[in-house]
N, C-alpha and C positions, 0 to 999 in steps of 0.2 A: 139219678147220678148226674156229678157235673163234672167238664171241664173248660178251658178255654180254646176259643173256634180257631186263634190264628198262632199260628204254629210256625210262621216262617219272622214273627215280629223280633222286632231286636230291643234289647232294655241297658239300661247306660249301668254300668258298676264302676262307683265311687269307693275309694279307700283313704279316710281321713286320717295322716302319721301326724306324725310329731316334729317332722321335718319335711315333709313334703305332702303334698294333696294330691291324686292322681286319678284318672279315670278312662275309663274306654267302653266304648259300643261293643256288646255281644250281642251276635245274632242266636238263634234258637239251635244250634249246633254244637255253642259253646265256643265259636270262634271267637278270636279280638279284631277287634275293625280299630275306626279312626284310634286315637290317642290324647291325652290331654292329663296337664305335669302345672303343679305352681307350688310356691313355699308353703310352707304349714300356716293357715290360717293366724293370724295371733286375736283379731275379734268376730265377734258374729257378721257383722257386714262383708266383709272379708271373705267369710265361707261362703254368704247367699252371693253372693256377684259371682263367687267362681262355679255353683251351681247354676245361675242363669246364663253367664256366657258361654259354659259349658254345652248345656241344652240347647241355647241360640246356632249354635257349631255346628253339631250334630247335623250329619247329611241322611236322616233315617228316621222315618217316623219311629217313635220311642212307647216301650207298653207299659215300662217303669223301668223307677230306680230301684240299686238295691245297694246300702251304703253297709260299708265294714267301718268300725271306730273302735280302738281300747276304750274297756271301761264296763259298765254295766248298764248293758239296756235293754230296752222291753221292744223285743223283736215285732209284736203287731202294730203299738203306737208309734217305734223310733223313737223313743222318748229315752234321754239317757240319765239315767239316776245316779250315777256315782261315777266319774270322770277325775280323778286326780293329776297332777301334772301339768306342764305346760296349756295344756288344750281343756283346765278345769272350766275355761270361763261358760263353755258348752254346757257343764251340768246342769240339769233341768231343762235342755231346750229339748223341744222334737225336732227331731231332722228333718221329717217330712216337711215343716213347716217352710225350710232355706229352699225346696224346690219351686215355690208359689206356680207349682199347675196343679192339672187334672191328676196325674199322672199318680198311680198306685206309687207307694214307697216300701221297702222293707226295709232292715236294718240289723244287724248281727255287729258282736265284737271280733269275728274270725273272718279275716279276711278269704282265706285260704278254703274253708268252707260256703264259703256266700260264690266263689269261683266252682268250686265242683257242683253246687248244687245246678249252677246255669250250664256248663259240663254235660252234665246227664238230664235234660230235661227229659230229650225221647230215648232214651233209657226206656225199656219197657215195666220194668218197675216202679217209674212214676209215669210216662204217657197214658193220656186216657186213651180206654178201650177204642172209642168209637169218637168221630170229629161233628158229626150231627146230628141234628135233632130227627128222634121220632122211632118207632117202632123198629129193636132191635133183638136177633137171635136169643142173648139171654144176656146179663150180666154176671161179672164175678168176684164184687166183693161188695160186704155191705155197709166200707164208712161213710157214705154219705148217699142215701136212697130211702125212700118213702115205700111204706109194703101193707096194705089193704089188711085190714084184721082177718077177713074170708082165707085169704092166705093161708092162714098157718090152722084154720079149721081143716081144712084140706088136706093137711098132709099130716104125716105120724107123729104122734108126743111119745118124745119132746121132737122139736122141729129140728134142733140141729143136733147132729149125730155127736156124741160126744168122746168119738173113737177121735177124731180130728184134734182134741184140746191139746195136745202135747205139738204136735206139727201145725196145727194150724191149717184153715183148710173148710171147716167149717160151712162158711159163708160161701163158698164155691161149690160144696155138693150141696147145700141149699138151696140155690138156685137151678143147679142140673134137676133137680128134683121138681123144680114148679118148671120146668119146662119139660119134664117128663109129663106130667102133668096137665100138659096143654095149656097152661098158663103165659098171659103176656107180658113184654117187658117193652118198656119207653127209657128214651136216651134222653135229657136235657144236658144240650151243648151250652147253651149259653147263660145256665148256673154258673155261677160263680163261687169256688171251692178254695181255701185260704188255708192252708196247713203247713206248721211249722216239722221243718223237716231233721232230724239232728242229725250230729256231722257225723257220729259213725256208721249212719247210713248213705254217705255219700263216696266212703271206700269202698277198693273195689272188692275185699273180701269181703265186706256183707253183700254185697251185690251178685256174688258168685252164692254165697250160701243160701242167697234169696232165689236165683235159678237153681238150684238144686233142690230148694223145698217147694217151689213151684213144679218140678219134674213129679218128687214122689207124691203130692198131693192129685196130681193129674193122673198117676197110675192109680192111688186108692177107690178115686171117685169111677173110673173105669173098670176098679176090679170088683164093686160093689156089683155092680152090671152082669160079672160075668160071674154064673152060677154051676156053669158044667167045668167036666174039667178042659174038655175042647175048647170050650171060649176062654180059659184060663191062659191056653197055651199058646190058643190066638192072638191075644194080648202080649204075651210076653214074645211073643214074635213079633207083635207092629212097635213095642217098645225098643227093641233090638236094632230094627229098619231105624228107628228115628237116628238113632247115634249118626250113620254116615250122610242121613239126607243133612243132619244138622249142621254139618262141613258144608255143603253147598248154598243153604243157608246163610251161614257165617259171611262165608263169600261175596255173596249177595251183600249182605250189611257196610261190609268194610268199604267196596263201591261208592254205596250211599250216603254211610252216617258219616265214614272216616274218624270212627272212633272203636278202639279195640274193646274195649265194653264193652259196648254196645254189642257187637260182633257174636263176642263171648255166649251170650245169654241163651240163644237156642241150643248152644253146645250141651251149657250147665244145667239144663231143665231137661233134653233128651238123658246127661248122666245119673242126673238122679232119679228120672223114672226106672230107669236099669239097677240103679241098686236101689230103691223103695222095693221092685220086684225080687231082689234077694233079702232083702230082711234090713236093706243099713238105711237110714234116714236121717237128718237130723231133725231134733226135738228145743225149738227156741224157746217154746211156751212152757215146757219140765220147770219146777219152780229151781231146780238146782243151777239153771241155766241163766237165769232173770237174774239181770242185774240191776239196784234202786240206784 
């Protein structure tokens, strides 16, 4: 598994209009720091000076940009294919290129999502699990992890349960299962993981439907566990307890993060283990639900 180690860095977001060029320092919270405003480019030299004095400004070491631009571009290179309008002269350049540092780039046409995505970073639905390297309790999902062929000799075919394909979930009791199993798990922090994130996972109702299929998923893989009907009922007792521990929780968060989201999330994973336990869940993965 990867993520990245520094979690308190701040990264500059640029929004290229058509009348104005704008940008400002976010720290990893999603706040806006310094600020910085100039006319809408009219050539490429133009752009790159207001990217370098930009950066030269900056009271912050910086871990990247991340630029917003109408038009059509390719979110991993910055490379903008189709730019009409005032600001056509841009088409075919990479943005990254006007930054001339080190410094990682991304680039989206949506302003407004390139703003939430940095918003929610530690969002528990995008923060990685764990901040270092080296032997950890278990991990819990499997897009981006390396697994020993012995692995899956080991445990029952087919390896992932395929009660989980409607809710999803899968990759989570696959690994309860190799740690049931006395099997080990390693963390790499300082992998480096690049995924493009789309903007309607940056609202906050996917974000709440994601803490609620994280709750029933967390009851399924616990009630596999329980085989009497005593452990059944003991579950659905410690399921019940989470609902008000989740309030203090919540508490807790808004302290820290200062962001109601974020807050949210232990609420909406304790409601949906409570009703995964009555019968309601939801089903993202139902082909009637998938949208192309």
């Amino acid at each position: 598994m990867g993520s990245r180690k520094d979690e308190t860095g701040h990264v500059l977001g640029v929004d290229i209009g058509g009348t104005a060029v704008k940008a400002a320092v976010v720290n990893a919270f999603g706040e806006l720091g310094e600020k910085f405003q100039a006319p809408s480019p009219r050539t490429v030299a133009e752009l790159r000076d207001f990217f370098h004095s930009t950066i030269e400004k900056a009271n912050v070491p910086l871990r990247g940009v991340g630029i917003a631009c109408k038009g059509i571009i390719d979110a991993e290179s910055s490379r903008i294919n189709r730019l009409p309008g005032d600001l056509n002269f841009l088409e075919g350049s990479v943005l990254g290129d006007f930054v001339g540092s080190t410094l990682p780039v991304r680039a989206d046409n949506d302003a407004l999502a390139e703003v939430l995505r940095l918003a929610h970073r530690r969002h528990p639905a995008f923060a990685p699990a764990y901040q270092d390297s080296g032997p950890v309790p278990v991990i819990y999902g499997c897009g981006n992890c390396l697994i020993m062929r012995d692995v899956f000799a080991r445990l029952a075919d087919p390896a992932f349960d395929l009660r989980f394909n409607f809710l999803g979930g899968g990759d989570t009791d696959f690994f309860v299962r190799c740690r049931q199993a006395k099997m080990k798990f390693h963390w790499a922090a300082e992998a480096v993981i690049t995924e493009t994130v789309p903007r309607n996972r940056t609202k906050s109702g996917w974000l709440v439907l994601r803490g609620l299929r994280i709750g029933a998923i967390n009851y399924h893989v616990q009630r596999k566990a329980a085989r009497t009907v005593g452990s059944r009922a003991r579950l659905l007792a410690k399921m019940l307890a989470m609902l008000p521990l989740s309030l203090f929780r919540a508490g807790r968060l808004v302290l820290t993060e200062h962001k109601a989201i974020i807050a949210m999330h232990p609420m909406t994973v304790a409601v949906g283990s409570v009703l995964a336990a009555v019968g309601i869940e939801p089903q993202p993965y139902k082909a009637s639900k998938i949208v192309s």
